[in-house]
N, C-alpha and C positions, 0 to 999 in steps of 0.2 A: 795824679796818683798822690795820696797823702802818705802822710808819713811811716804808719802802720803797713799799708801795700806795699812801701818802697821797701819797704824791712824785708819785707816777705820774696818779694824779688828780688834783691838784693842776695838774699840766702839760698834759695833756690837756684838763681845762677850760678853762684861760686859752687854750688855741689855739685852744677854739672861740667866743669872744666877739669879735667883729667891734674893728677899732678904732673911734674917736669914743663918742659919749654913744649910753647906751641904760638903759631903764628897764627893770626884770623885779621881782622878788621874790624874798627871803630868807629863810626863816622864817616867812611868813605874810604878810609886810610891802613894801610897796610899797620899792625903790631906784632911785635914777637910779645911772651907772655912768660914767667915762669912764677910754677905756682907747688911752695914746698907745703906740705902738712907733716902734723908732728904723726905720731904711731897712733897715740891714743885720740887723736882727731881733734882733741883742743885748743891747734893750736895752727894756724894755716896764715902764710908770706908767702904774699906776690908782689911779683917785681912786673913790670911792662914798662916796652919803650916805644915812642912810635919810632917804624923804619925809615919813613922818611924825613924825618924833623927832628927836634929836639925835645918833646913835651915824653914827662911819663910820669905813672902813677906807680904809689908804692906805698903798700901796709901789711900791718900785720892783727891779724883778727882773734882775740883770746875766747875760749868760751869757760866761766867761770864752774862750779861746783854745781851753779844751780842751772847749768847748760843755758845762763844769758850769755848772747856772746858780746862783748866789748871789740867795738874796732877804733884801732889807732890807726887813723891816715900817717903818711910819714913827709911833715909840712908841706902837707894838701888838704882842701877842705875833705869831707868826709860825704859830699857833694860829688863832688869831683869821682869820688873813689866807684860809690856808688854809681853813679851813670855808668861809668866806664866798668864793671862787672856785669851789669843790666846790659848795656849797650854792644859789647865784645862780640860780635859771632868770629868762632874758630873756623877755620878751614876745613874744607872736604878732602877728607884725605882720599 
């Protein structure tokens, strides 16, 4: 997937993760999830931890004026971040 695609899934995924806390799987591995947006939608923080380990991803995603959005990982690559939004399937409730 290049870098254009990654973007595109990348976005695609995160609109489809409900906000508040939700727990699914990444790799094999059990995560809890939580995931705030602001009101006017510009502005979307998630937090995830794995439940069983110590590894978690955390950012916060701005989208600008001109609805580019800039994401800040939060000292994680933005690689990292990426997979793990792509990669997350939630749980069947």
């Amino acid at each position: 997937m290049n870098a254009d695609e990654a973007k595109v899934a990348f976005e695609q995924a995160l609109a489809r993760l409900p906000s508040g806390y939700i727990e699914g799987v990444f790799e094999g591995r059990p995560w809890g999830a939580t995931i705030r947006r602001s009101i006017d939608h510009r502005r979307v923080w998630l937090f995830a931890r794995d439940l069983r380990g110590n590894d978690i991803v955390s950012f916060n995603l701005y989208r600008t004026t001109s609805g580019s959005p800039v994401l800040k990982p939060c000292e994680m690559s933005s690689d990292k971040v990426t997979a793990f939004v792509i990669g997350f399937k939630p749980a069947a409730e």
